[in-house]
Structures are given as structure tokens and as C-alpha cells.
C-alpha positions as CSV (number, residue, x, y, z in Angstrom):
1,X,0.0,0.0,0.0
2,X,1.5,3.6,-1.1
3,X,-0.6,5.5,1.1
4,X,-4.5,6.4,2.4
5,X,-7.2,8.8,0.9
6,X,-9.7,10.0,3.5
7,X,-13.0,11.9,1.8
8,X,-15.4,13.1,3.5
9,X,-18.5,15.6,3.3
10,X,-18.6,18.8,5.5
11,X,-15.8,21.2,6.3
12,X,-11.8,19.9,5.5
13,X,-8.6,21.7,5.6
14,X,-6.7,19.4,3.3
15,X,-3.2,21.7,4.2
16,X,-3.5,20.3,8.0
17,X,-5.7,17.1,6.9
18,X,-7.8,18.1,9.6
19,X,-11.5,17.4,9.2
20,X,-12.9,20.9,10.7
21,X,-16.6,20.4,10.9
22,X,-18.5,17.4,10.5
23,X,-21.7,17.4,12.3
24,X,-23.6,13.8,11.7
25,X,-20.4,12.4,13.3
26,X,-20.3,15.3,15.6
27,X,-16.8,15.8,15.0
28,X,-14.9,19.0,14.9
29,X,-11.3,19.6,14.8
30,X,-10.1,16.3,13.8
31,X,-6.5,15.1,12.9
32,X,-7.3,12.8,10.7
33,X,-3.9,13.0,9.0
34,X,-2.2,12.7,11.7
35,X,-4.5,9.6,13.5
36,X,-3.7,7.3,10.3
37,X,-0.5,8.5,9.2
38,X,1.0,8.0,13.3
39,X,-1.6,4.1,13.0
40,X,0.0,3.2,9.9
41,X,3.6,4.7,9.1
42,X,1.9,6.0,5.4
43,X,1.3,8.9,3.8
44,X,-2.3,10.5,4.7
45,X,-4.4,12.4,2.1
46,X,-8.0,14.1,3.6
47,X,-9.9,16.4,1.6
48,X,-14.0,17.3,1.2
49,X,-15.9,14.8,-1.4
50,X,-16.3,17.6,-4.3
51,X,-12.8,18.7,-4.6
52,X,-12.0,14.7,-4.3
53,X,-14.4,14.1,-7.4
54,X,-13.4,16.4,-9.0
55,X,-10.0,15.2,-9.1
56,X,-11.0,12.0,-9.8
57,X,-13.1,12.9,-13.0
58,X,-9.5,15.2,-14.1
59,X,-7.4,12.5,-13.4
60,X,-9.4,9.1,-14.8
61,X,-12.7,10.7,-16.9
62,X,-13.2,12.5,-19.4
63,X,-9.7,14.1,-21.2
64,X,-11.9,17.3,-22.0
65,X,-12.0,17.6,-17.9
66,X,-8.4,18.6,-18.0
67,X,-9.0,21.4,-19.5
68,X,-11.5,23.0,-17.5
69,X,-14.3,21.3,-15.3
70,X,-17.0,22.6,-12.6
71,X,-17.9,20.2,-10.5
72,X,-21.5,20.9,-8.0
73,X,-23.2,18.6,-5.8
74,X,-26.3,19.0,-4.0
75,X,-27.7,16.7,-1.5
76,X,-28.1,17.4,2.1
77,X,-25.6,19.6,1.3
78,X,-24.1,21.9,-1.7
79,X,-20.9,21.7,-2.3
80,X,-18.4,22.5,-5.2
81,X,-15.2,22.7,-6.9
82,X,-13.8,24.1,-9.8
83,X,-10.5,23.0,-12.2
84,X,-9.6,26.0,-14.6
């Protein structure tokens, strides 16, 4: 295993891999980065579930998404990112 990818809905700081704010779990200043990376010795990657889609769709969908894509979810929350 090279590494982990932690996604998650609600607010991220992907610098810090801290999730900020994610109410349902009722969690709020997490080190999620830190938690894994110090559990298993790899590399930990956390970031919010649009911005993670999105750089899914850049790096494995369609080639036109390279060039530019906006990516908007709406569900219990809205969310979006953006790829210029």
C-alpha cells in the first residue's frame, strides 16, 4: 500500500488534513492525518468529497476535464469545486 485517501463531506482543511466540521459524526477539529499517518507509518491524504471528485473525474474521466471542469453537488448539502 502507497498510502491512504480519507473523503469526507462537510468542512476539511486538506493543508492540516484536519477534518474541521463534520456534524452527523459530531466531530470537529479532527487530525485525521495525523491519527492514520501515526496508526500506519503512510502517507495521509483528507480532503471534502467535491474537490476529491473532481480530481477524480481530471485524473481518470473524461480528457476534455483537463482542461477546465466545474464540479456541483447538491444533497443534504451543496458543495463544489472548480479545475480551470
Amino acid at each position: 500500500m502507497l498510502g491512504l485517501g480519507v473523503v469526507t463531506g462537510g468542512r476539511v482543511d486538506p493543508q492540516r488534513g484536519v477534518v474541521v466540521e463534520r456534524q452527523p459524526l459530531g466531530w470537529r477539529d479532527v487530525p485525521v492525518r495525523k491519527v492514520l499517518a501515526t496508526a500506519t507509518s503512510l502517507p495521509v491524504y483528507v480532503d471534502g468529497h467535491a474537490r476529491a471528485l473532481a480530481q477524480a473525474e481530471i485524473l481518470f474521466g473524461d480528457q476534455r476535464a483537463r482542461r477546465s471542469l466545474v464540479h456541483l453537488f447538491v444533497g443534504n448539502v451543496v458543495d463544489a469545486a472548480m479545475s480551470m
